[in-house]
SEDRENZA-794248 format. One line per 8 residues: their letters; for each residue x, y, z of C-alpha. Coordinates in steps of 0.02 Angstrom, whole numbers, plus 32768, in hexadecimal, padded with zeros to 4 digits. Example, Ala and Ser with C-alpha at 12.3 -4.5 7.8 and 13.67 -1.06 7.14 Angstrom:
<nodes>
as	8267 7F1F 8186 ~ 82AC 7FCB 8165
</nodes>
This chain:
<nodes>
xxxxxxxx	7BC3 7EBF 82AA ~ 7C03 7E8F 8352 ~ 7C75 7F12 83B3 ~ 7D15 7EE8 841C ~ 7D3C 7E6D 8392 ~ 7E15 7E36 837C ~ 7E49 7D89 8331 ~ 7EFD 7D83 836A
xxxxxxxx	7F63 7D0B 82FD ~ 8026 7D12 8317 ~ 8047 7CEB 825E ~ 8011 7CE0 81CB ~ 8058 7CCA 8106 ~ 807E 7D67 8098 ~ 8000 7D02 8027 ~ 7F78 7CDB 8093
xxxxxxxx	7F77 7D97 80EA ~ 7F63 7DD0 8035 ~ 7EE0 7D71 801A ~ 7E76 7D90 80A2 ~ 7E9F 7E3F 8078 ~ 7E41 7E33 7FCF ~ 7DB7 7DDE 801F ~ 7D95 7E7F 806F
xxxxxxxx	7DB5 7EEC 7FDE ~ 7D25 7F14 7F5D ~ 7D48 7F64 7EC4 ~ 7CDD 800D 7EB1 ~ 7C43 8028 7E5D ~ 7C61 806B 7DAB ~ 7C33 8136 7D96 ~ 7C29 819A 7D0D
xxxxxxxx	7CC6 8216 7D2F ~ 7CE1 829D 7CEF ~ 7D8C 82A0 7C60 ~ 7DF6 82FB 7CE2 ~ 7DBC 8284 7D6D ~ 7DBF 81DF 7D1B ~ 7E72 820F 7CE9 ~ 7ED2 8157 7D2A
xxxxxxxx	7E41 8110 7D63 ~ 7E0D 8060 7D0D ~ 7D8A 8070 7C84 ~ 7CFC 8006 7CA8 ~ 7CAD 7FF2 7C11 ~ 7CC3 7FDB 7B49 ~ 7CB6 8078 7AEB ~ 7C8B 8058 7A4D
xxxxxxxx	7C52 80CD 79B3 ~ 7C0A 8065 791F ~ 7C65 7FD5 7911 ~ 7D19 8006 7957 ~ 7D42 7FE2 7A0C ~ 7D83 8085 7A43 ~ 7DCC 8061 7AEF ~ 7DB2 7FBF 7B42
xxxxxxxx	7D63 7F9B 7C00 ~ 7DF9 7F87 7C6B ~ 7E72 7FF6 7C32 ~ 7EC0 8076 7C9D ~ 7E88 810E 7C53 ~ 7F31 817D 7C0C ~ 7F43 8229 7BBE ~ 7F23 81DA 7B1A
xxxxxxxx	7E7F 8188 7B4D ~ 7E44 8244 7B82 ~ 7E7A 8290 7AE0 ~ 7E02 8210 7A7D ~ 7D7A 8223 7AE1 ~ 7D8A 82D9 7AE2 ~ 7D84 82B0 7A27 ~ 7D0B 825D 7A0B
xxxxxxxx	7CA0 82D5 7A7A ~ 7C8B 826C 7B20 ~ 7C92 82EB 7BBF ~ 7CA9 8253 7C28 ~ 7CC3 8194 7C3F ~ 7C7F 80FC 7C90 ~ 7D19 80D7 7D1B ~ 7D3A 8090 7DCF
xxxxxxxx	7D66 8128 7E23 ~ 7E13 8140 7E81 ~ 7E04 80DE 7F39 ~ 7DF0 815D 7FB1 ~ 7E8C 812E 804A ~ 7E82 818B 80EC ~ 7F35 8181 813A ~ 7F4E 8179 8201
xxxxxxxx	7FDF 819E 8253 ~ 7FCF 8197 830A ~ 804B 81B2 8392 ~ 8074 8236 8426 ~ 8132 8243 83F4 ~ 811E 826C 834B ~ 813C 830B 8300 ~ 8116 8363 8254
xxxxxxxx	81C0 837F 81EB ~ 81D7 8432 8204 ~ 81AD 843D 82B2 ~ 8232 841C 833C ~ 825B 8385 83A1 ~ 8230 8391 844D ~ 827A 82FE 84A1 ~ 82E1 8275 847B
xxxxxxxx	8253 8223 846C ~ 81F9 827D 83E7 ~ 820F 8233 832C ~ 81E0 8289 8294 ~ 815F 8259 8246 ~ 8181 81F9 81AE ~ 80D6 8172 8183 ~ 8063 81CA 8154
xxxxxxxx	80CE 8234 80DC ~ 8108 8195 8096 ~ 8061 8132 80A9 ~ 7FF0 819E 805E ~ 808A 81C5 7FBB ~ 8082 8117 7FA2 ~ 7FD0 8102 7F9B ~ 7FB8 818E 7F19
xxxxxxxx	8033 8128 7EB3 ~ 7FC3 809A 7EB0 ~ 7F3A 80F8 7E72 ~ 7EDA 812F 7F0B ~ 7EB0 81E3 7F46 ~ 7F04 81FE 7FEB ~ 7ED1 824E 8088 ~ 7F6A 8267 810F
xxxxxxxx	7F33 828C 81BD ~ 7FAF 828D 8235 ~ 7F70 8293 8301 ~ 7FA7 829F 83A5 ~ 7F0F 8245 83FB ~ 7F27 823E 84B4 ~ 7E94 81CA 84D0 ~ 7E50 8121 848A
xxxxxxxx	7D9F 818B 846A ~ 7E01 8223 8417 ~ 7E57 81A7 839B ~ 7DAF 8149 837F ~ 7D4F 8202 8356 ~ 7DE7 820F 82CC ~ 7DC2 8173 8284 ~ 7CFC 818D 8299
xxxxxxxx	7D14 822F 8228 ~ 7D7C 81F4 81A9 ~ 7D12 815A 8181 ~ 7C94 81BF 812A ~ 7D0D 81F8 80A4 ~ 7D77 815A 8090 ~ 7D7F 80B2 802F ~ 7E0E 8078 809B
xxxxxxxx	7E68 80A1 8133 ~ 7F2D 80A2 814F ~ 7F51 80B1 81FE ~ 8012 80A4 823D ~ 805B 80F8 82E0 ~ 811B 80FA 832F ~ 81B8 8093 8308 ~ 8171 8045 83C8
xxxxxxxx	80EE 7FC3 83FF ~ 8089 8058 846F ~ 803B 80A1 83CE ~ 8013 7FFF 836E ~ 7FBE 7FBF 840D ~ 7F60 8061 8425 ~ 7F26 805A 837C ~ 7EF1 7F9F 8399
xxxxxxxx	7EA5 7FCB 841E ~ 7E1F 8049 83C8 ~ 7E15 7FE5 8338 ~ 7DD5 7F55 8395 ~ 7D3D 7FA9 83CB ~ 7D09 7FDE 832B ~ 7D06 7F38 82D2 ~ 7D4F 7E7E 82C0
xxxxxxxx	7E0D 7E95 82AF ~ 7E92 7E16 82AE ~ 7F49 7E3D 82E8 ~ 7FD8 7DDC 8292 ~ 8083 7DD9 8258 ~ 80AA 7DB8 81B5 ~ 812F 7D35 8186 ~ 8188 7DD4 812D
xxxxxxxx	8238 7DF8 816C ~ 8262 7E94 81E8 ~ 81B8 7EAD 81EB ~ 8132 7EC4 826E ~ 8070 7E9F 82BD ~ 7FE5 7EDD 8238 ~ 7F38 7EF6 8262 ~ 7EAC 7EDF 81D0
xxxxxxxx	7DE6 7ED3 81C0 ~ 7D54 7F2B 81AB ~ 7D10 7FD1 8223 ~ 7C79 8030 8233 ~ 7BD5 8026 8201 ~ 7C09 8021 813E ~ 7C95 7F90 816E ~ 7D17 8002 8112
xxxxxxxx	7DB8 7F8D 8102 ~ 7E3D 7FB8 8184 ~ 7EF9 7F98 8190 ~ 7F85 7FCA 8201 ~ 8047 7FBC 81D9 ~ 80D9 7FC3 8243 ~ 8125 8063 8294 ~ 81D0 804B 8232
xxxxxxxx	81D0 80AC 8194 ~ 8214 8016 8137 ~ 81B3 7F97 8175 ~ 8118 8008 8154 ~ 814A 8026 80A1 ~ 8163 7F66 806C ~ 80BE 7F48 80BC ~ 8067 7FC9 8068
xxxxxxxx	80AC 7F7A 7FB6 ~ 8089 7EDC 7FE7 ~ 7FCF 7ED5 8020 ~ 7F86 7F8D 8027 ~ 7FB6 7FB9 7F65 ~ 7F4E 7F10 7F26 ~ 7EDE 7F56 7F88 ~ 7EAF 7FF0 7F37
xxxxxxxx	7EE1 7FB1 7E8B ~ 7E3F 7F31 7EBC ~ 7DCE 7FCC 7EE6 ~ 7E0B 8004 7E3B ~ 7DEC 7F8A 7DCD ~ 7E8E 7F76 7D8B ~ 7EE3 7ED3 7D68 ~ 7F94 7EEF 7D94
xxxxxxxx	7F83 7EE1 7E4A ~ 8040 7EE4 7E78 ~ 80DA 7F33 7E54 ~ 8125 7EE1 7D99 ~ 818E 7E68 7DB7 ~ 8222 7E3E 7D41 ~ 82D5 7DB5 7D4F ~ 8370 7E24 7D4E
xxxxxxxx	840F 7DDB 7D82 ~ 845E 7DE8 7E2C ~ 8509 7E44 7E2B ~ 8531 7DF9 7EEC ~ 850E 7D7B 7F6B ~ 8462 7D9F 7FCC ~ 843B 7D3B 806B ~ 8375 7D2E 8092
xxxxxxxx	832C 7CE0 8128 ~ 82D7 7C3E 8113 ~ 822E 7C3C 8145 ~ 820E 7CF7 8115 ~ 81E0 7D66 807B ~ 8272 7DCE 806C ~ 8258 7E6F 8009 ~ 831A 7EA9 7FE8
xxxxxxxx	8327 7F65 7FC3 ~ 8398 7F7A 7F21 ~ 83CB 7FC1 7E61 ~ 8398 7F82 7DC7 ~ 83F3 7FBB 7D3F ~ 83E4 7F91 7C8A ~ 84A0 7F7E 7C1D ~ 844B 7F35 7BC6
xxxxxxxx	8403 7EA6 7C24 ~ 83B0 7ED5 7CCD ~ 8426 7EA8 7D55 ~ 83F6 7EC0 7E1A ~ 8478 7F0B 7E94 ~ 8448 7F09 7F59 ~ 845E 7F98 7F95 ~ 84B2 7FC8 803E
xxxxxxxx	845D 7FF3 80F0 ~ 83BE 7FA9 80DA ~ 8386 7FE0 8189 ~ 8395 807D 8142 ~ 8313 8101 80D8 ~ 83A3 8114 807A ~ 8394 8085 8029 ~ 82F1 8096 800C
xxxxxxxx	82E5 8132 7FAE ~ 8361 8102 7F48 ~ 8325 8054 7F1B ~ 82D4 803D 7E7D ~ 82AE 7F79 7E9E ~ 828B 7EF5 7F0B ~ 82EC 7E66 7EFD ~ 8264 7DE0 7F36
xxxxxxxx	827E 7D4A 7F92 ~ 81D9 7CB7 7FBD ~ 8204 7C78 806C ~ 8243 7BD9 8036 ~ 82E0 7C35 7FFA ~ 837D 7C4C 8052 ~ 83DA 7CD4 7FBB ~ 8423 7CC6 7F3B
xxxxxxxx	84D4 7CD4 7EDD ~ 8511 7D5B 7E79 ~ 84EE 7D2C 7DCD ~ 844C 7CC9 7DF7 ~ 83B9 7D15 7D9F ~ 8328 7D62 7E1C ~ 8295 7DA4 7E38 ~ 8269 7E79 7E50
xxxxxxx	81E3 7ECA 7E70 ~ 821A 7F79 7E0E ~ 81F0 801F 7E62 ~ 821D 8087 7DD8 ~ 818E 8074 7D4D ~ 8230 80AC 7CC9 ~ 829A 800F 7CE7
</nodes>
């Protein structure tokens, strides 16, 4: 593989970034796990005793399917193991909640927390590192180190440009990468490809929380949902109806931070400050809009993208 390798493209589709994300992304060679270990990972085979079909290949193996193998005497199962995600964050003014401010400057730091949360909720095991590299060749050594333990790598740095640059920068010299912006609203330049000598699949979000959040439900959770076998790559998507007007930009995905509630037909309500985390921990949906939208109407049925699995 070449070094000093960046495709630069100022644009690109929601759709077509996915897909070249998947292109990128193998699913995992099956194991046989352990019962504690293959605990939500996706059961790769049939097991069968005489002629009943115990458990079929595919599932996401539950509680229940532990008890009857347990049962039935298995110690283990055939499964594609949980995607192993190294999470970056990178940035000289960001500081560990806890710890004190030191400048105006400084931000607490908030992505990796997030990042590497979200990607244990898509069925990954999650490593969070958080650095302070002061160099291009101290940030590289980070990233050299963690390739040996990781499936894919997360990287995200400061709500600024200096960090995603940086990381860019590093990045670049370790594989082919392309920069781009997605045609997502309020959202910012992602880097993807593939790094080292394994060509371990690479991404990097945007600085703001927010931005970094969407992104990671978006393209890094089919991501590891394709390491892991599983077919439900995204979040579930159901029609609720809209309780108020909505206004999306034409020409962008717009990913609209909101309730659903359920009295008893699922209805949608945006909620308020959606430049806010607020809103975002307190979201249980997404209302969803394709770029060729402009909103819609209270009343109108739409899409979401639920958050909460209990809706």
């Amino acid at each position: 593989m070449d070094e000093s390798q960046e495709l630069i493209q100022e644009e690109m589709s929601v759709s077509e970034l996915l897909a070249a994300l998947l292109e990128i992304t193998p699913q995992l060679e099956s194991l046989d796990l352990p019962l504690m270990d293959a605990h939500g990972a996706t059961l790769a085979a049939d097991i069968i005793r005489g002629d009943e079909e115990l458990m079929l290949a595919g599932s996401r193996i539950r509680s229940t399917h532990i008890a009857l193998a347990s049962s039935v005497g298995l110690a283990s199962l055939p499964a594609t193991p949980h995607p192993r995600v190294v999470v970056i964050s990178a940035g000289d003014d960001l500081v560990e909640p806890g710890q004190r401010l030191r400048s105006p400057h400084d931000e607490f730091e908030t992505n990796s927390w997030m990042l590497a949360t979200t990607m244990k909720e898509a069925g990954a095991i999650a490593y969070r590192v958080h650095t302070i590299p002061e160099t291009p060749e101290q940030l590289r050594q980070i990233i050299e180190d963690q390739l040996v333990r990781a499936d894919l790598i997360v990287l995200s740095g400061e709500t600024k440009d200096e960090s995603f640059d940086f990381i860019t920068s590093v990045l670049s010299e370790m594989g082919t990468i392309t920069t781009l912006t997605p045609n997502l609203e309020d959202t910012g330049r992602h880097n993807f490809g593939l790094i080292g000598p394994d060509e371990t699949p690479v991404i990097t979000l945007p600085g703001e929380p927010i931005a970094a959040y969407l992104s990671a439900q978006l393209f890094v959770r089919p991501m590891i949902r394709t390491m892991l076998g599983a077919s439900d790559l995204h979040l579930r998507m159901v029609k609720a109806e809209l309780t108020q007007k909505v206004v999306s930009p034409k020409g962008k995905v717009s990913l609209v931070r909101a309730k659903v509630f359920s009295d008893p037909k699922l209805r949608v309500t945006p909620l308020a400050n959606q430049d806010q985390l607020t809103s975002l921990s307190q979201a249980t949906g997404l209302i969803t809009f394709a770029s060729s939208s402009t909103g819609a109407t209270a009343g109108q049925m739409v899409d979401v993208a639920l958050i909460e699995r209990s809706i």
